[in-house]
N, C-alpha and C positions, 0 to 999 in steps of 0.2 A: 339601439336603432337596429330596424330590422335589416340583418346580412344584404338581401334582394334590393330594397329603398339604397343602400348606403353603393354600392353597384350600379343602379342607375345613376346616380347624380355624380359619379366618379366615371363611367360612362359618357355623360352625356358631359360634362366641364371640357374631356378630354377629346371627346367627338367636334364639337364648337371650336377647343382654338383654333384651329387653322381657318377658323371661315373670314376672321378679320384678314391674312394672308390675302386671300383670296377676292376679295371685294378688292382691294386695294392692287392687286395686278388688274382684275379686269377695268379698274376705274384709269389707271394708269396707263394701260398698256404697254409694262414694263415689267421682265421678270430677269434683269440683271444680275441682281440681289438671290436667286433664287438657287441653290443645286440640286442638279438634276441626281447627281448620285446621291443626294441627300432623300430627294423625293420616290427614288424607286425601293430605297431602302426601306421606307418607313410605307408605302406600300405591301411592300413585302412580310413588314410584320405586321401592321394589320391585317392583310389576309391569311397570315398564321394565325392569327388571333384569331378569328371567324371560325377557323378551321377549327381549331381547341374548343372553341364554345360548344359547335355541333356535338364535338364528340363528347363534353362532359355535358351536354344539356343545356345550357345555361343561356338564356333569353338575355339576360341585361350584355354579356359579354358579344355574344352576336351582333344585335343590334346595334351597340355604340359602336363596335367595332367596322361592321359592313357601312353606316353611315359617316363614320372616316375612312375608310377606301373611299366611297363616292366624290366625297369632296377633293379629298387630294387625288383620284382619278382628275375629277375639274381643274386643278390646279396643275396636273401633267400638262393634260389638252391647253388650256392657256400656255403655258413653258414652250410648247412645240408652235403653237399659230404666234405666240409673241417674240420667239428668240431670233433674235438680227444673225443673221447669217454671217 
């Protein structure tokens, strides 16, 4: 299997899960269950991850990368409009 195909689908498996997460807070509108320390961290390595991709080049690393930021960005912004004070 070509290195680049086995990168995307290992990319994109990994970009997707959290998207059930995420339907399910906003169906809810419950992020009890959820840590916030847990969410800035993996944040945080996804955007190292992005970071690495540019500098070695790498298209499939990027992209599944920057579209899990996006989503768990989504999944901060719910945390923050949904957490009971």
């Amino acid at each position: 299997m070509n290195e680049n195909i086995l990168g995307i689908i290992a990319g994109i498996l990994t970009s997707v899960s959290m998207i059930p997460q995420l339907i399910k807070v906003i169906r809810e509108k419950n992020v009890d269950d959820i840590s916030l320390v847990m969410l800035l961290v993996l944040i945080s390595g996804l955007s190292l991850w992005v970071g690495y991709g540019f500098m070695k080049e790498e298209l499939p690393i990027i992209v599944s990368n920057a579209f899990a930021v996006l989503v768990n960005i989504c999944l901060l912004v719910c945390y923050i409009i949904y957490k009971k004070s």
